[in-house]
Z-matrix of the N, CA and C atoms (Angstrom, degrees):
N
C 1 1.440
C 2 1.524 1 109.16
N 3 1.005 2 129.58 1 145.09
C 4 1.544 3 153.34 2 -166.96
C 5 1.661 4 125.33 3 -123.88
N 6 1.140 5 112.75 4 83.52
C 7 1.346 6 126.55 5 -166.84
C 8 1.716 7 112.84 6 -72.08
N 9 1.190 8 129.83 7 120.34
C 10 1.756 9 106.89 8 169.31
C 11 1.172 10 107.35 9 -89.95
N 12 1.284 11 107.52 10 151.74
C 13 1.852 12 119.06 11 -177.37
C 14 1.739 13 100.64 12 -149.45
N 15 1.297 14 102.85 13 164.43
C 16 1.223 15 122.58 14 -174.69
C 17 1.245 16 114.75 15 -107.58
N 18 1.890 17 134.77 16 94.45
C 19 1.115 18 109.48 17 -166.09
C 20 1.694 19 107.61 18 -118.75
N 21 1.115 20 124.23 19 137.01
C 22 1.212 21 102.04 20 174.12
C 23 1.955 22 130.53 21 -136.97
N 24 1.333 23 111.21 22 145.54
C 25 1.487 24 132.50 23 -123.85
C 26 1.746 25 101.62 24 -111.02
N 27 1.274 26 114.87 25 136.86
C 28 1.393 27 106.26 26 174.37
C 29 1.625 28 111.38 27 -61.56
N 30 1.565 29 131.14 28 -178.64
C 31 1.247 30 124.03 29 166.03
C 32 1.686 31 114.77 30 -78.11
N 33 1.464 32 109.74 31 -22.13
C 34 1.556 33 99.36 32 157.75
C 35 1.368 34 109.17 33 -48.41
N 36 1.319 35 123.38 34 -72.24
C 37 1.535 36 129.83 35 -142.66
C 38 1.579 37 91.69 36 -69.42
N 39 1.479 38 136.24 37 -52.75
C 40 1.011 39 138.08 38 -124.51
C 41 2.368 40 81.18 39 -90.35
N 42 1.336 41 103.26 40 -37.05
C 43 1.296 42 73.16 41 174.13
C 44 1.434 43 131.51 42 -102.90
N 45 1.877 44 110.11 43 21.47
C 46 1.047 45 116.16 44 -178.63
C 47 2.034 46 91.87 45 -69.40
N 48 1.263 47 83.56 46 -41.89
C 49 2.167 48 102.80 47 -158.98
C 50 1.886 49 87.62 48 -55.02
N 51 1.290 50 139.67 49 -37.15
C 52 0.860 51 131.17 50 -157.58
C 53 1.748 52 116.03 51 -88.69
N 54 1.432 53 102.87 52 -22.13
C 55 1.343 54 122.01 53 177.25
C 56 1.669 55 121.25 54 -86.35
N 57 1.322 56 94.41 55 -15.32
C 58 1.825 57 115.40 56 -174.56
C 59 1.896 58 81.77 57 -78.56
N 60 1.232 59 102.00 58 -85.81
C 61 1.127 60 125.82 59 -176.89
C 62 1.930 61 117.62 60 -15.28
N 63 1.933 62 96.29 61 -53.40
C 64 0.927 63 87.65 62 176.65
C 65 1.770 64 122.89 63 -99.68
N 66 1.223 65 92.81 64 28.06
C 67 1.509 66 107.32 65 174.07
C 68 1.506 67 119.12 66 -99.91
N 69 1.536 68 97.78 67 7.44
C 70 1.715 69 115.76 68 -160.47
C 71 1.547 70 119.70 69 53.75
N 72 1.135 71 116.99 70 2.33
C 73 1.642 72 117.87 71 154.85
C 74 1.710 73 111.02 72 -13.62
N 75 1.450 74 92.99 73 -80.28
C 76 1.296 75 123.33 74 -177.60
C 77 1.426 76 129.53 75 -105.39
N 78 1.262 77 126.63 76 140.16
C 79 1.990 78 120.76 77 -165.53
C 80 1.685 79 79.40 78 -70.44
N 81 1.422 80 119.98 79 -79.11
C 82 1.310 81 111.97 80 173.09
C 83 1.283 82 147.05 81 -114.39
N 84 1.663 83 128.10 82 -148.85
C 85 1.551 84 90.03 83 164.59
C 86 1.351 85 109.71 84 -86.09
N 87 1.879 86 122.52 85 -0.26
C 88 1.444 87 110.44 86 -159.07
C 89 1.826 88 104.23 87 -78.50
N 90 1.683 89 107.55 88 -15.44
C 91 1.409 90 118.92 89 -168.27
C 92 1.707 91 82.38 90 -84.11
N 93 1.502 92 142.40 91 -52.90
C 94 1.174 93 126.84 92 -178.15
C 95 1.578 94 122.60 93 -58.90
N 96 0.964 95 141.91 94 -21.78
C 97 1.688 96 163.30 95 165.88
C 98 1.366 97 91.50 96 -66.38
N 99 1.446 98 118.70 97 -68.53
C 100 1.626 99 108.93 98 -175.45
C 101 1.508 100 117.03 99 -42.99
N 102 1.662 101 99.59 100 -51.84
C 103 1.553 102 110.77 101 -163.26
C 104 1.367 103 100.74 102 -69.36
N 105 1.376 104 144.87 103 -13.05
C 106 1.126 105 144.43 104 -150.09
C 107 1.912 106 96.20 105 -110.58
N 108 1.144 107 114.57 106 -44.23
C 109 1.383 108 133.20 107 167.97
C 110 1.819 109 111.27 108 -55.01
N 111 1.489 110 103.73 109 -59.87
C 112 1.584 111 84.46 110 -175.22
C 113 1.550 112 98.00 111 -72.74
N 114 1.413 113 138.45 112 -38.27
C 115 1.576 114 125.87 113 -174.16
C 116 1.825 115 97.25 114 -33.93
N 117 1.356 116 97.70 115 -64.06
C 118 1.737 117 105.43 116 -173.08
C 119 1.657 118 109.66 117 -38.24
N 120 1.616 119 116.92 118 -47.23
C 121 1.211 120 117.49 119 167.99
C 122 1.821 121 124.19 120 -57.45
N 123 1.189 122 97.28 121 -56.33
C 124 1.308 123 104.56 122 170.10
C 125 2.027 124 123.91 123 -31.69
N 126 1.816 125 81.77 124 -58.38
C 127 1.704 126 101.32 125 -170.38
C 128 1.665 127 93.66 126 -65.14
N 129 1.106 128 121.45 127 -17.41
C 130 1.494 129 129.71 128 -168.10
C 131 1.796 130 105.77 129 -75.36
N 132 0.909 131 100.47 130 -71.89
C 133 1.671 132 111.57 131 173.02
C 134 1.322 133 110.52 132 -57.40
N 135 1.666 134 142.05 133 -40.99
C 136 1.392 135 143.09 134 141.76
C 137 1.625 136 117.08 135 -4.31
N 138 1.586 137 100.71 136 -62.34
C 139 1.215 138 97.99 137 -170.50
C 140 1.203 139 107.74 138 -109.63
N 141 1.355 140 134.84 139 15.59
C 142 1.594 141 119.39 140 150.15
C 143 1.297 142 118.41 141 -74.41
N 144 1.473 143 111.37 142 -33.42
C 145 1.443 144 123.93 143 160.11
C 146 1.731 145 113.83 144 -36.17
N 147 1.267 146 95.66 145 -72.82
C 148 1.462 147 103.61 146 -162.28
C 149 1.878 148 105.28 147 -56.71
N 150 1.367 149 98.42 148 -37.19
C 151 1.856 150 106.85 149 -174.53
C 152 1.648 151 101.76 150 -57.22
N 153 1.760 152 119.85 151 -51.31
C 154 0.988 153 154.19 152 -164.16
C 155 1.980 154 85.75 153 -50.73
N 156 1.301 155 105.97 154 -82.25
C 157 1.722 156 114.96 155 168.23
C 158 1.351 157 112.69 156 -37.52
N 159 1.192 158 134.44 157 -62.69
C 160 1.368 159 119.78 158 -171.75
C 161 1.443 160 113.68 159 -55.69
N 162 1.344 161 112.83 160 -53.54
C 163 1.364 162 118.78 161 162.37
C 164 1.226 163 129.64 162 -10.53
N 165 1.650 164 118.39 163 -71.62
C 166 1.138 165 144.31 164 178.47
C 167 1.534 166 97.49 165 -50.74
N 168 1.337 167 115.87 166 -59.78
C 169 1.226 168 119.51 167 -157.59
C 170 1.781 169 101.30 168 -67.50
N 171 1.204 170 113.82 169 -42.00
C 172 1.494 171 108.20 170 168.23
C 173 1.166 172 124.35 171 -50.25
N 174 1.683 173 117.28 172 -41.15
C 175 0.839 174 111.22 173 175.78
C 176 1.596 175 138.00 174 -69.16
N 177 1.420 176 97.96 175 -21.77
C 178 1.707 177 121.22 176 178.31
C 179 1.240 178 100.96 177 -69.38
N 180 0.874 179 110.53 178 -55.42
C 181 2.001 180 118.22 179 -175.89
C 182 1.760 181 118.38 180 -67.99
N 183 1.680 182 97.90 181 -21.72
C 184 1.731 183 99.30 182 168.10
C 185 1.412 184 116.73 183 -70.26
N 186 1.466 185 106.51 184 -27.98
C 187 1.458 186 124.56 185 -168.49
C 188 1.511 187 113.16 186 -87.56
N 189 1.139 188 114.10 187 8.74
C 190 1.639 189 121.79 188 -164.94
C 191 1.650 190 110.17 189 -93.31
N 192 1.116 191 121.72 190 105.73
C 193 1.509 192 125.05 191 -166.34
C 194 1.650 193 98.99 192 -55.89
N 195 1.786 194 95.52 193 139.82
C 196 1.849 195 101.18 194 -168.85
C 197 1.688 196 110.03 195 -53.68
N 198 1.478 197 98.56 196 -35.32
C 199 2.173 198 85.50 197 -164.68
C 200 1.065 199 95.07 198 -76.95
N 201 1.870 200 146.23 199 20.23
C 202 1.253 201 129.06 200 156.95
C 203 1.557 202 115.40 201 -91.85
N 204 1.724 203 115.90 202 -15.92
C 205 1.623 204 133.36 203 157.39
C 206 1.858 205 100.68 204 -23.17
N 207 1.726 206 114.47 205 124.68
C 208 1.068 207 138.01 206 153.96
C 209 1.393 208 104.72 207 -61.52
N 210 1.426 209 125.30 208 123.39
C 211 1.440 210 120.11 209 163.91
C 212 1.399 211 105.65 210 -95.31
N 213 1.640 212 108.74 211 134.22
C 214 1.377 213 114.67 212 -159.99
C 215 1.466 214 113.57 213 -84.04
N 216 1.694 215 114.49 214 16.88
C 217 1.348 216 103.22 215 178.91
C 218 1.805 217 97.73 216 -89.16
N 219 1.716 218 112.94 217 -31.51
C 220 1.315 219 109.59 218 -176.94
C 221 1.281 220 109.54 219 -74.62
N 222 1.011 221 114.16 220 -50.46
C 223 1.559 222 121.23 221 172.95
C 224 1.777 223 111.08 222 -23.64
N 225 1.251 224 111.86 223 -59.28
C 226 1.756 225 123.98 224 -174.58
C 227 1.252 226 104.30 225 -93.14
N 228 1.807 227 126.34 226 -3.36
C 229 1.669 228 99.62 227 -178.02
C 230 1.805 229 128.38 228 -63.16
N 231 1.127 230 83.81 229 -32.62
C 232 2.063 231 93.92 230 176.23
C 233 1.667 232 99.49 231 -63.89
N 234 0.988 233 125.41 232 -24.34
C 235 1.226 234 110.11 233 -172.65
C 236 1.852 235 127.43 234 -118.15
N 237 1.924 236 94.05 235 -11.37
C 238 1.219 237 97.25 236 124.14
C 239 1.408 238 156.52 237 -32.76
N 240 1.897 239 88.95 238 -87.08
C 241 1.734 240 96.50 239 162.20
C 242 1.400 241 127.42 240 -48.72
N 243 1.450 242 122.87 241 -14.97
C 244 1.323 243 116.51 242 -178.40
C 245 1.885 244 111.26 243 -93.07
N 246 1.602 245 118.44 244 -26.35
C 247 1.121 246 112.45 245 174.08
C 248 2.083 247 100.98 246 -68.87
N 249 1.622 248 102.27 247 -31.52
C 250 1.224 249 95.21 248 -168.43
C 251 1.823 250 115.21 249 -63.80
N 252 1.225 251 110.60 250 -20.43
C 253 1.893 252 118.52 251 -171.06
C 254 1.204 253 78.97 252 -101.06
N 255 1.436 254 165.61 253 -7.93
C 256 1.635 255 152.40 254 -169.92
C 257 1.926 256 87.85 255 -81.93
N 258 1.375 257 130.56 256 -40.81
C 259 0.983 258 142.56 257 -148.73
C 260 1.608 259 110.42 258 -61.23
């Protein structure tokens, strides 16, 4: 389904849309507005995803009984001692 709407564009945008268009980028600007809209959708669902993952992962790692806690001196000694002999 195909809705008409009224949108309206600074003279930046309005002659970026006109130069796409007439570069054959785009049939028009309403196909460039679209394409520009689902990217926005796209980038949208991207990062609920990614928030969605960190999440989880916070949450896995909140749940992690303490005497299984990395102590961060072992954790960094190899890479300690190696900035320390770089010296």
């Amino acid at each position: 389904m195909t809705v008409k709407t009224t949108l309206s564009f600074t003279d930046r945008h309005h002659q970026f849309l006109k130069e796409k268009v007439g570069e054959g980028v785009y049939a028009s600007a309403s196909a460039a507005v679209a394409a520009a809209v689902e990217r926005m959708i796209e980038d949208e669902q991207a990062r609920e995803t990614a928030l969605e993952a960190m999440a989880e992962e916070i949450r896995r790692r909140a749940a992690t009984p303490r005497q299984e806690f990395v102590n961060h001196e072992t954790a960094f000694a190899t890479a300690l001692r190696r900035l320390d002999s770089a010296e």
